[in-house]
KENU-159417 format. One record per residue: residue number from 0; residue in one letter; y, x, z of N, C-alpha, C in turn. Coordinates in steps of 0.1 Angstrom, whole numbers, plus 5000, padded with zeros to 4 digits. Atoms other than C-alpha are relative to their C-alpha. Example, Ala and Ser with C-alpha at 12.3 -4.5 7.8 and 13.67 -1.06 7.14 Angstrom:
REM KENU-159417
{0 "a" {4988 5009 5000} {4955 5123 5078} {5012 5009 5000}}
{1 "s" {4989 4991 5000} {4989 5137 5071} {5011 4992 5008}}
***
This chain:
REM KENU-159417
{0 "x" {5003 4989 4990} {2315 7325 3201} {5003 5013 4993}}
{1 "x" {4995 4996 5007} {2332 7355 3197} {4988 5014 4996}}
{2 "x" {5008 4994 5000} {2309 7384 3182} {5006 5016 5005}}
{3 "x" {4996 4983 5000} {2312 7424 3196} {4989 5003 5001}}
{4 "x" {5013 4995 5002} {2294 7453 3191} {4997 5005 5012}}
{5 "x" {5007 4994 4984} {2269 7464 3213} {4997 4985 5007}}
{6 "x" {5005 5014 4993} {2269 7430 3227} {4985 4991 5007}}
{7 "x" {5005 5009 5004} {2243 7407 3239} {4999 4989 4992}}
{8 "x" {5002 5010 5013} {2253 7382 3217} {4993 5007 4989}}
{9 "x" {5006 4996 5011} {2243 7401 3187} {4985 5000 4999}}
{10 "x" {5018 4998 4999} {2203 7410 3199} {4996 4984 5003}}
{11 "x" {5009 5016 4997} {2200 7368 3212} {5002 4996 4986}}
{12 "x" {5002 5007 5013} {2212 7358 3175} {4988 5009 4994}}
{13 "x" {5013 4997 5007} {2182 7379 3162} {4989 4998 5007}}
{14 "x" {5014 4998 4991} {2156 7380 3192} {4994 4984 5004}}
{15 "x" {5003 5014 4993} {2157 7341 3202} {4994 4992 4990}}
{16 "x" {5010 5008 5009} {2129 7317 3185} {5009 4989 4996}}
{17 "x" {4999 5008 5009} {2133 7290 3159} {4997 4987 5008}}
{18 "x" {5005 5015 4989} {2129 7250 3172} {4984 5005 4998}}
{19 "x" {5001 5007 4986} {2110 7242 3198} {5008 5006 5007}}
{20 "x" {4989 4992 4991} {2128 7270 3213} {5011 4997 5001}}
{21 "x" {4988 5009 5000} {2160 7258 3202} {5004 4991 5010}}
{22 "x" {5001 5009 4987} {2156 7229 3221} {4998 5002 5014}}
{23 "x" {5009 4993 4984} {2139 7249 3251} {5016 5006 5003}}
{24 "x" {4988 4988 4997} {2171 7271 3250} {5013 4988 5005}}
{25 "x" {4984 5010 4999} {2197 7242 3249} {4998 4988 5012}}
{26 "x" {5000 5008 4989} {2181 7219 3276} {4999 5015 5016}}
{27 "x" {5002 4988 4991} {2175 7253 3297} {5018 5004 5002}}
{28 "x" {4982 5000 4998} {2217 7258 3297} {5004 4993 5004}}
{29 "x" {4998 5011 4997} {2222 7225 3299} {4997 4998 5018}}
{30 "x" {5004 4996 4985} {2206 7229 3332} {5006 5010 5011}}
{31 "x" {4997 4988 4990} {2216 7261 3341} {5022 4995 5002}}
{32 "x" {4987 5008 4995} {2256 7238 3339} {5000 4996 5007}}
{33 "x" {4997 5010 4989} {2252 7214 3357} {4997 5006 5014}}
{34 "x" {5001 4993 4987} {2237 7236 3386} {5009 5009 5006}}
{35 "x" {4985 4992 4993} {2268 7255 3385} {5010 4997 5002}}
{36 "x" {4988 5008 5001} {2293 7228 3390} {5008 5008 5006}}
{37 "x" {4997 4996 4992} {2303 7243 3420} {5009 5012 4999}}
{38 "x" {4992 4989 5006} {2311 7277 3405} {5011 4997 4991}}
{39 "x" {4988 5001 5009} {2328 7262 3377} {5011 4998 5006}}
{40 "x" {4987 5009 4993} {2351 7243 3401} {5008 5007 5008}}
{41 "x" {4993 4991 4997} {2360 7276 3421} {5007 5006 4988}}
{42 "x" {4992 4993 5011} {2370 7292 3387} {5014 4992 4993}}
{43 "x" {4989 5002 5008} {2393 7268 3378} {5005 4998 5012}}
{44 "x" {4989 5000 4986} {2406 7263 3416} {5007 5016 4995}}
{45 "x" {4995 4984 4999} {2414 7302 3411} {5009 4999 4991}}
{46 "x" {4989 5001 5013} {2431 7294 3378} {5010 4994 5002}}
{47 "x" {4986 5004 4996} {2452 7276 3398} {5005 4989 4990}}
{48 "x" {4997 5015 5003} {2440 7242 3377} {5009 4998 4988}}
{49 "x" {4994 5001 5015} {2460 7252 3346} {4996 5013 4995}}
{50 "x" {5003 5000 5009} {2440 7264 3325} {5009 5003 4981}}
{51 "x" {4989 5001 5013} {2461 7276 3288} {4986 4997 4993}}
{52 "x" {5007 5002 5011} {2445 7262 3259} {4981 4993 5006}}
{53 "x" {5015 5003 4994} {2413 7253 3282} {4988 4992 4993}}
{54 "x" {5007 5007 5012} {2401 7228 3254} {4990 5006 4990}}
{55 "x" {5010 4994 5010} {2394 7255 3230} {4996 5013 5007}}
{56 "x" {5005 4994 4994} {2384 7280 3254} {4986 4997 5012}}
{57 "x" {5004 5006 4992} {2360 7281 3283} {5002 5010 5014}}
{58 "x" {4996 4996 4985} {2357 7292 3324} {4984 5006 5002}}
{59 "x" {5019 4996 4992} {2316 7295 3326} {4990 5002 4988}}
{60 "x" {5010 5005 5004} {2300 7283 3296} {4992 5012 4991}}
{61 "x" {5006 4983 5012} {2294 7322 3272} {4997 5002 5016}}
{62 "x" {5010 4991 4985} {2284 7336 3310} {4986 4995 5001}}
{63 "x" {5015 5007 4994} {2258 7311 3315} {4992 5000 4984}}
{64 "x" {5008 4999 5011} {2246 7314 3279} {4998 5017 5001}}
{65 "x" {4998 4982 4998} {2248 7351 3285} {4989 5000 5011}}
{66 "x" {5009 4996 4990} {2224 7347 3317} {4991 4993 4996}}
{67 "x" {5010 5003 5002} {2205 7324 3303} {4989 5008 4988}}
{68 "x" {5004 4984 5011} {2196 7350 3273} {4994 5008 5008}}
{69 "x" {5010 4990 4992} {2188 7373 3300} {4983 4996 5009}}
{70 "x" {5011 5005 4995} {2167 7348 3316} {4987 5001 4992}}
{71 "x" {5008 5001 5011} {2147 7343 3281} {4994 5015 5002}}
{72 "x" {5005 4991 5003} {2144 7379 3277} {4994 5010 5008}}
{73 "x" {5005 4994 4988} {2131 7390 3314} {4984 4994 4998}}
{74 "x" {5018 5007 4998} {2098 7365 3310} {4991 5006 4995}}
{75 "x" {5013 4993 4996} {2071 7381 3320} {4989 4995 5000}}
{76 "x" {5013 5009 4995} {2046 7352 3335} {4992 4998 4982}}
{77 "x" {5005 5012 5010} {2039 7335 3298} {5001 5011 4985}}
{78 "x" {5003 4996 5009} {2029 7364 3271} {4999 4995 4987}}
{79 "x" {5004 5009 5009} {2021 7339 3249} {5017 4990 4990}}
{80 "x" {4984 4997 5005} {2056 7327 3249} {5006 5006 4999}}
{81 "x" {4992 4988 5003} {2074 7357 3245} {4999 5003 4990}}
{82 "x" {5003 4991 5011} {2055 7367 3212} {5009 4985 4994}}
{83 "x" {4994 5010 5004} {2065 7330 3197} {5020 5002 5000}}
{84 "x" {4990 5000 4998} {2100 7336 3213} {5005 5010 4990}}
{85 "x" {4997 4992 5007} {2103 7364 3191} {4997 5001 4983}}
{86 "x" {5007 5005 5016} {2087 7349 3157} {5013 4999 4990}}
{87 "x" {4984 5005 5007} {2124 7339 3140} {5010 5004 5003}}
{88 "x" {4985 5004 4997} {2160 7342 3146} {5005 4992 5003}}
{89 "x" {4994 5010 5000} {2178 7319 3159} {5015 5000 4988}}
{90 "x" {4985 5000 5006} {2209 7313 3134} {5012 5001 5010}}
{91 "x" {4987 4998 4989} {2243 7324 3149} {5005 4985 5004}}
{92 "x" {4992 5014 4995} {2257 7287 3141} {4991 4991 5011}}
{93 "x" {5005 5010 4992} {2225 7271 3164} {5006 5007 5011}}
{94 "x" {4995 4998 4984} {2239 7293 3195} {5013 4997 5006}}
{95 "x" {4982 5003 4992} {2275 7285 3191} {5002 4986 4996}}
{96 "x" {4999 5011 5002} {2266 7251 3185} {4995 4993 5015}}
{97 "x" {5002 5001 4987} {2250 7249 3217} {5010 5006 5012}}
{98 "x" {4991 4996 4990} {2276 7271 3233} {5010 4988 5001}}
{99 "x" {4989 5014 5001} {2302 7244 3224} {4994 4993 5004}}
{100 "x" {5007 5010 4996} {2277 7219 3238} {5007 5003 5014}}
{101 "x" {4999 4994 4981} {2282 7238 3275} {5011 4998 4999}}
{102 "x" {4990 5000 4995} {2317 7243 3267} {5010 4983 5001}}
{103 "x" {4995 5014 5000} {2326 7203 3258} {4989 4993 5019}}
{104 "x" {5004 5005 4990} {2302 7197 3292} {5004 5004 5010}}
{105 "x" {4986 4991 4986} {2324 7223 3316} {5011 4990 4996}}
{106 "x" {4984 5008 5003} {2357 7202 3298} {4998 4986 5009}}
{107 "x" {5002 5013 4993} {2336 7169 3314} {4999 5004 5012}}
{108 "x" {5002 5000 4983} {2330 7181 3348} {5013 5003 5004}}
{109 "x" {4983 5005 4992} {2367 7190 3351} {5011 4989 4999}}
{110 "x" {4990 5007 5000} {2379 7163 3338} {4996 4989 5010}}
{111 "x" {5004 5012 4990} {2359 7141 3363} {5004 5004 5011}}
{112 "x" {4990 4997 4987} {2372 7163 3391} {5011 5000 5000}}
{113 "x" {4984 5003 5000} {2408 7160 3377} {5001 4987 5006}}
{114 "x" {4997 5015 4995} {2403 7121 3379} {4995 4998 5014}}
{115 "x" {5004 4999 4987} {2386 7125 3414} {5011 5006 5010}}
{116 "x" {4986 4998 4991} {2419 7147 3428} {5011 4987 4996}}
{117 "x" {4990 5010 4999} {2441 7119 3415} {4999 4988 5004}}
{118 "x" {5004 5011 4989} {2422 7091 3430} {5000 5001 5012}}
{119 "x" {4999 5002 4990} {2425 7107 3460} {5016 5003 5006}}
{120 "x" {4989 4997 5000} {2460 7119 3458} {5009 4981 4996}}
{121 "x" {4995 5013 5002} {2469 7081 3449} {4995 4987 5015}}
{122 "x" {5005 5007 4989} {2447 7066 3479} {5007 5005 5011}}
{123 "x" {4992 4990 4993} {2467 7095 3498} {5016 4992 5003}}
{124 "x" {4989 5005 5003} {2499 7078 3487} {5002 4984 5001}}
{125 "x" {4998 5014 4996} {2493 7040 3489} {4999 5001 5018}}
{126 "x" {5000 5000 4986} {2482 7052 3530} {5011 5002 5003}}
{127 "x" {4987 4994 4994} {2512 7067 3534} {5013 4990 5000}}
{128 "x" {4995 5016 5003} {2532 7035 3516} {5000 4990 5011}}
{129 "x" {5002 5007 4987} {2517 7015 3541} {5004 5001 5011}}
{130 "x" {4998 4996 4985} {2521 7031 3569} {5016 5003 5008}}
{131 "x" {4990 4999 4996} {2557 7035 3564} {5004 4987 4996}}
{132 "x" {4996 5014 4997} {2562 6999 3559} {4997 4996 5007}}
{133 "x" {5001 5004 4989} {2542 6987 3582} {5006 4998 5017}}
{134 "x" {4990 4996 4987} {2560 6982 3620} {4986 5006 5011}}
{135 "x" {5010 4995 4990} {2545 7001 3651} {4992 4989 5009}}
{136 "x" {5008 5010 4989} {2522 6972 3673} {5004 5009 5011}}
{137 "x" {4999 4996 4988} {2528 6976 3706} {4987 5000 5008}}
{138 "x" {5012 4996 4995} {2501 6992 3724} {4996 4990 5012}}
{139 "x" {5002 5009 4987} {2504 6971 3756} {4999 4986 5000}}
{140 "x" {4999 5009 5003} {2502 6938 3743} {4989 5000 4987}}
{141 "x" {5008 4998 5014} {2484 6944 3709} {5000 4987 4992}}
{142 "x" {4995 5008 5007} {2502 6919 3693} {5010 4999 4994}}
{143 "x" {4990 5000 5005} {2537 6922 3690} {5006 5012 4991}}
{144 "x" {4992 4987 5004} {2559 6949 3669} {5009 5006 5011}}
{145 "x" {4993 5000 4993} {2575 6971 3688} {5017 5007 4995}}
{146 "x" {4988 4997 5002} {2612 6977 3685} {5008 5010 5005}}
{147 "x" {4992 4992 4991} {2633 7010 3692} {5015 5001 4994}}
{148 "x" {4987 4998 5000} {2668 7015 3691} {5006 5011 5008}}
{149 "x" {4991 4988 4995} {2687 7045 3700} {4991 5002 5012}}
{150 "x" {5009 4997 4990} {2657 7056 3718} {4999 4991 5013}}
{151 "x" {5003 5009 4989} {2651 7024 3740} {4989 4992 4989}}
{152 "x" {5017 5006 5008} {2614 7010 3731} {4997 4983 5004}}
{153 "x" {4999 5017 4996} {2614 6970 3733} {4988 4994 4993}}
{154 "x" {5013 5011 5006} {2586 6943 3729} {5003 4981 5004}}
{155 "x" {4995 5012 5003} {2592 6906 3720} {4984 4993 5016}}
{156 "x" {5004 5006 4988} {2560 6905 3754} {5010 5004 5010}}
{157 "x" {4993 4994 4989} {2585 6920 3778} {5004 5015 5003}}
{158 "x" {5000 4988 4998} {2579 6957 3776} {5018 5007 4997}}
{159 "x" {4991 4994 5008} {2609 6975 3775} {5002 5013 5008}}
{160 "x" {5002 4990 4997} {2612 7010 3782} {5016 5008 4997}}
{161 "x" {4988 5000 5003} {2651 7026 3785} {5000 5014 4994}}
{162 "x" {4997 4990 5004} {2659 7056 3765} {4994 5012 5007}}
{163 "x" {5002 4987 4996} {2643 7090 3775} {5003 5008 4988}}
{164 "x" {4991 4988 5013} {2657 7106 3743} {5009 4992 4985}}
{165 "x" {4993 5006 5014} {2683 7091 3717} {4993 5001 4986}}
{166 "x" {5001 4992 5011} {2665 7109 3691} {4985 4995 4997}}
{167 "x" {5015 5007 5006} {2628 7086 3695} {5002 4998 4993}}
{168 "x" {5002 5007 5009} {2620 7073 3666} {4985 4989 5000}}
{169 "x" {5019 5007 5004} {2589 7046 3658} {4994 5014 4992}}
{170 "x" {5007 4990 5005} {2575 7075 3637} {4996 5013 5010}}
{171 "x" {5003 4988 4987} {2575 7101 3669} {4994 4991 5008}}
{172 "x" {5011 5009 4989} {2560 7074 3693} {4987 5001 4991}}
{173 "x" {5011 5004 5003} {2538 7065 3668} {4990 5015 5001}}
{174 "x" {5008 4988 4999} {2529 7104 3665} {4992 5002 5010}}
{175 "x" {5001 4998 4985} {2527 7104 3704} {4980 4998 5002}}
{176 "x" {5013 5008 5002} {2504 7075 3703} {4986 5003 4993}}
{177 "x" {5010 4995 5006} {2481 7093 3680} {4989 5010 5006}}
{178 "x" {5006 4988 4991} {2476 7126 3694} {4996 4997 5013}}
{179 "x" {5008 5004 4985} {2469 7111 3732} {4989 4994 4993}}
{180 "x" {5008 5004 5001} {2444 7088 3714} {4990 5009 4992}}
{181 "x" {5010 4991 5010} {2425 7114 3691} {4998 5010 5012}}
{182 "x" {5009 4989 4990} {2426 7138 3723} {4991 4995 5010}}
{183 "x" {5008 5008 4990} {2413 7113 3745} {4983 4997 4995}}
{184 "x" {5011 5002 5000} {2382 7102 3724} {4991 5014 4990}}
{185 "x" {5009 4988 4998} {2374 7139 3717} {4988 5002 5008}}
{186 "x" {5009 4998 4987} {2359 7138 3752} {4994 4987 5006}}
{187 "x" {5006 5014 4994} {2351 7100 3757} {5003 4987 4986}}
{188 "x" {5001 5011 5013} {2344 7071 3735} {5000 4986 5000}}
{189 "x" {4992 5008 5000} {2359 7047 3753} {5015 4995 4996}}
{190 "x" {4988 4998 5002} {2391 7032 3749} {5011 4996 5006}}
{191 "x" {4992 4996 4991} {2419 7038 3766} {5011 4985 5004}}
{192 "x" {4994 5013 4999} {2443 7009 3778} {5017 5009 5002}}
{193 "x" {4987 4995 5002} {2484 7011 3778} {5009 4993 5008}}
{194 "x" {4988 5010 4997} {2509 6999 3801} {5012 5008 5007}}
{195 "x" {4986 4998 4996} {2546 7005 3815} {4998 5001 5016}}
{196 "x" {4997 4994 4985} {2551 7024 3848} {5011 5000 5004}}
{197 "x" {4986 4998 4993} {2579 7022 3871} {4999 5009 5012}}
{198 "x" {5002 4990 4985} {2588 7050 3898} {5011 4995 5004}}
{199 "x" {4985 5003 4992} {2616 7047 3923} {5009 5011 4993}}
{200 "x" {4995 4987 5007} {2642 7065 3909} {5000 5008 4983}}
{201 "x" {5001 4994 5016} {2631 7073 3875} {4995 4986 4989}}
{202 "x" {5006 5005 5010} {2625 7054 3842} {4989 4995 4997}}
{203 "x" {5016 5000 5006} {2597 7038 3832} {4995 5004 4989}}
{204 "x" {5008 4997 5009} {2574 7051 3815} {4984 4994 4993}}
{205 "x" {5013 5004 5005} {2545 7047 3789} {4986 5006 5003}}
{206 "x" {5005 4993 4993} {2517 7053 3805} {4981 4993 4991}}
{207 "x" {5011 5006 5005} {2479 7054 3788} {4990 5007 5013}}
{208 "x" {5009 4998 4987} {2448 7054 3811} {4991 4998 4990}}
{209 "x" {5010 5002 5004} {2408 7051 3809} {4990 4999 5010}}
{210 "x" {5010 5004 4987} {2388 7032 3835} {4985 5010 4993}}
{211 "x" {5012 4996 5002} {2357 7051 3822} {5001 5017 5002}}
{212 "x" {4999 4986 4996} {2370 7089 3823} {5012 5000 5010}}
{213 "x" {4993 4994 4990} {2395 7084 3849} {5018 5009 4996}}
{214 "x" {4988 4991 5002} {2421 7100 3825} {5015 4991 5000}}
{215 "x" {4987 5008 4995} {2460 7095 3829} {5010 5007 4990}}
{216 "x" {4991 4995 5009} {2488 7103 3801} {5011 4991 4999}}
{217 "x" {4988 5005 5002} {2525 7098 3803} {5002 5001 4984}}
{218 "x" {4997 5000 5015} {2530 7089 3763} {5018 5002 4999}}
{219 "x" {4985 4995 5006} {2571 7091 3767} {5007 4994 5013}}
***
């Protein structure tokens, strides 16, 4: 911990008591860390997660030894401890032995949120794996794969639906198919049924319904 003058550091290495205090002081930080995960985890989001040299440095832990000082030397309720608190010196090496305590227990809470963003950035990645291997099911059947080809939508039940744009893809139906279903059970929590419409004159289309809200959506 680095020393300047004028500092609070300088008046807590002379003003702060001898053990028990010691102890009192180092589980009292200890505390006052872990209650600030939160903050710590904005300061290093702000750092933009790289951190130089962050090992031998810190993001929180001289602040919170710095408020916790202030905290010691505000107490007012407990006269009794105040005069004690001021019996000894604490040695410079017990406060930067404790500071290094805070700052190796800030290095553990990031590194369990580093391994927490890449467990989810990996769970992120096997969904996505999947989902582009996987084939689209055909909604109207809920059995078969369904097959498109130069924008014609085919099912091994019968469905087959002729081109309304060269340029479908399974990945855009499938989108289709999403956004009708997520807007639909916004407002109802039924679910919706899917089948192939024919008009005179026009194309069939994929058409989703919902005997319970009555609603009606051309999917493509």
């Amino acid at each position: 911990m680095a020393e300047q003058s004028g500092s609070p550091h300088r008046s807590m290495y002379k003003l702060v008591g001898s053990p028990p205090w010691k102890e009192t002081f180092r589980q009292d930080a200890w505390e006052r860390m872990r209650n600030s995960r939160d903050r710590l985890l904005d300061k290093y989001r702000q750092a933009g997660g790289n951190v130089p040299g962050r090992a031998q440095s810190t993001l929180l832990a001289q602040e919170l030894m710095e408020e916790e000082w202030n905290a010691w030397h505000s107490m007012e309720s407990c006269p009794e401890a105040q005069v004690r608190l001021w019996e000894e010196p604490m040695d410079l090496a017990e406060l930067e032995e404790i500071q290094q305590e805070l700052i190796d227990q800030e290095q553990s809470i990031i590194n369990e949120y580093e391994k927490s963003l890449q467990f989810d950035e990996q769970c992120l990645s096997i969904i996505l794996a999947e989902w582009e291997a996987n084939s689209l099911i055909c909604p109207v059947c809920i059995k078969y794969n369904l097959r498109i080809t130069s924008g014609v939508v085919m099912c091994q039940c019968g469905l087959y639906i002729p081109s309304h744009s060269p340029e479908l893809t399974e990945q855009k139906l499938r989108a289709c198919l999403e956004d009708s279903m997520n807007e639909h059970s916004a407002h109802c929590p039924h679910t919706p049924q899917f089948s192939v419409t024919e008009g005179t004159g026009r194309k069939s289309s994929l058409l989703m319904s919902c005997l319970a809200c009555d609603a009606r959506a051309a999917i493509i």
